[in-house]
C-alpha positions, 0 to 999 in steps of 0.5 A: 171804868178807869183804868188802874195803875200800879205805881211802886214808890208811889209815896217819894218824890217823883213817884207821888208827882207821878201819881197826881199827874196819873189822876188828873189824866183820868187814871186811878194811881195804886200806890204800892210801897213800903214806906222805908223813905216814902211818906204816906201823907204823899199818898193823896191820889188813888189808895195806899197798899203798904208791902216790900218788892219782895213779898210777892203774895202782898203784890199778888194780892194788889194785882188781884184787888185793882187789876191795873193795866200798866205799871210805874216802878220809882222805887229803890235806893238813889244816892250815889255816894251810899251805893259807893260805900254799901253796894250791897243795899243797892244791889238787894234793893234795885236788882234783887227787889225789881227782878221780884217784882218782875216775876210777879208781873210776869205770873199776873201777866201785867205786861207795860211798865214805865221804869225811872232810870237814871242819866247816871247809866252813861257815866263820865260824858264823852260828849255834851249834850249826852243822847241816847246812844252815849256809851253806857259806863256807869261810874258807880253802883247805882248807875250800874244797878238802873243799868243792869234793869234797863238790859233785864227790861230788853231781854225781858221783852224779846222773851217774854213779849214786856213793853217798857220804857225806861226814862232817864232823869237828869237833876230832878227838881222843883215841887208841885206848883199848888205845894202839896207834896215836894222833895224831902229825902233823909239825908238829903243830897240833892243841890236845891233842898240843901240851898234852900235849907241854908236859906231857911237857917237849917244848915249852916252853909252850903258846901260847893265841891270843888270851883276848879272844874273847865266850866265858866264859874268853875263850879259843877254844871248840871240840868235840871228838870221839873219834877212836873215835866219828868211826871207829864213824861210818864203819862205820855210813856204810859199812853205810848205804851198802852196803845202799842200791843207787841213787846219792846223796851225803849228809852227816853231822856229827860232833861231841858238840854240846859245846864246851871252851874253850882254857883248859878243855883245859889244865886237864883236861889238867894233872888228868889228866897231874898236870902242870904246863903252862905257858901263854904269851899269843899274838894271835889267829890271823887266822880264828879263829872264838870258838866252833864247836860241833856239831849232830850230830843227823842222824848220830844219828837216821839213822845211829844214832850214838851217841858213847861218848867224849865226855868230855874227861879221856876224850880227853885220857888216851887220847891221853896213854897214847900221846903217851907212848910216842912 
């Protein structure tokens, strides 16, 4: 019989990556969502069970049908400006819907979970590349919110006996090579799809905040990391967390421990669309840090992860061949 898991958030981007990957590893991906920023065309692995992180009976009631033995949590708010302006919604949404959804786990004794957190926890950088054992200062709500989850997850193990892995992304990018499913946010925030946006004549320009930062161009620099790679990760994780029996909570990494500036993104962008993409200078954002890039090396020595798409051009078509088509 294969193996179910729960996947909460399973319609977005990362989460609908994750369930491919789940499928194609030989488990059967429940995607549980409410479809509030999710798409149920990207639910195309294993079926859709529609339902809030709060309505416990709805949760109870997938357990019970699909009796998975693990689960993958994507779901919650993501963009840092807005936690800024409208904590509460973060806080609601990524503390009070995932404590929810833990105690259902806890009553149904659904005990692996793979968590997405966020390279937003350590905050400001006080060195470069960032490893695990940064100090952890989020500079924002949302950071904070992934943070306070990760501390629920620890404390939740050493109770309860939970086994978690919390991984946390650098810049997600890129799409699913064969171009069935991709990232499409609203608003959109995120670097790539705004660029490549600019090159399909939907935007205008593309806003570069701030060229005065201690970086060669000036520009932000940041690591990005296929969302493929961030999905092989979570199986790897999964497995890791299946074959382990005693409780735990760790945390892993996620970046290709390079990084790209702003400037360097539009460029690879305009050589592989073989458009032009105007650019238009913006102040900083308030809480830009000048360059975050990843140490991934625990990811790769314990979990044996090994990144196939790393290079920009390579994130950058893939998300292209499906910005294209939406």
């Amino acid at each position: 019989m294969t193996d179910a898991i729960l996947v909460v958030g399973g319609a977005g981007y990362v989460g609908s990556h994750a369930c491919k990957a789940l499928d194609q590893a030989g488990f059967l991906p429940v995607t549980y969502d409410d479809l509030s920023t999710g798409f149920a065309s990207a639910v195309r692995w294993g079926p859709l069970v529609e339902g809030r992180m709060s309505d416990s009976a709805r949760l109870q009631a997938a357990i019970a049908e699909y009796k998975p033995v693990a689960a993958m949590l994507f779901a919650g708010s993501i963009a840092v400006g807005e936690s800024v302006a409208d904590p509460s919604k973060y806080y609601r949404n990524n503390v009070g819907g995932i404590l929810a959804l833990l105690e259902v786990f806890r009553a149904k004794d659904l005990n692996r979970l793979v968590f997405s957190s966020t390279a937003a926890v350590y905050g400001e950088p006080q060195s470069v590349p960032i490893h695990e054992d940064h100090p952890l200062r989020p500079t924002n709500p949302y950071g904070w919110t992934k943070l306070i989850i990760e501390q629920v997850l620890s404390d939740y193990a050493n109770a309860y006996g939970l086994r978690s892995t919390s991984l946390r992304y650098f810049n997600a990018a890129g799409g699913d090579p064969d171009g069935n499913i991709g990232e499409n946010h609203d608003p959109e925030t995120h670097l790539i799809p705004l660029v490549l946006d600019t090159a399909l004549g939907k935007r205008a320009q593309i806003d570069v905040f701030g060229d005065d930062y201690d970086t060669p161009d000036g520009t932000c620099v940041r690591d990005y990391i296929h969302v493929d790679d961030l999905a092989s990760a979570h199986i790897l994780a999964l497995r890791r967390i299946i074959a382990t029996q005693e409780g735990g909570a760790e945390a892993f990494n996620l970046g290709n421990g390079n990084g790209f500036s702003v400037r360097e993104v539009i460029e690879a962008a305009q050589s592989v669309t073989g458009k032009e993409i105007p650019t238009r200078m913006a102040p900083r954002r308030a809480g830009d840090p000048a360059i975050l890039i990843s140490s991934a090396e625990r990811a790769r020595e314990v979990l044996d992860w090994k990144p196939q798409r790393a290079n920009l051009e390579t994130q950058i078509a893939d998300a292209w061949k499906w910005r294209q088509n939406l």
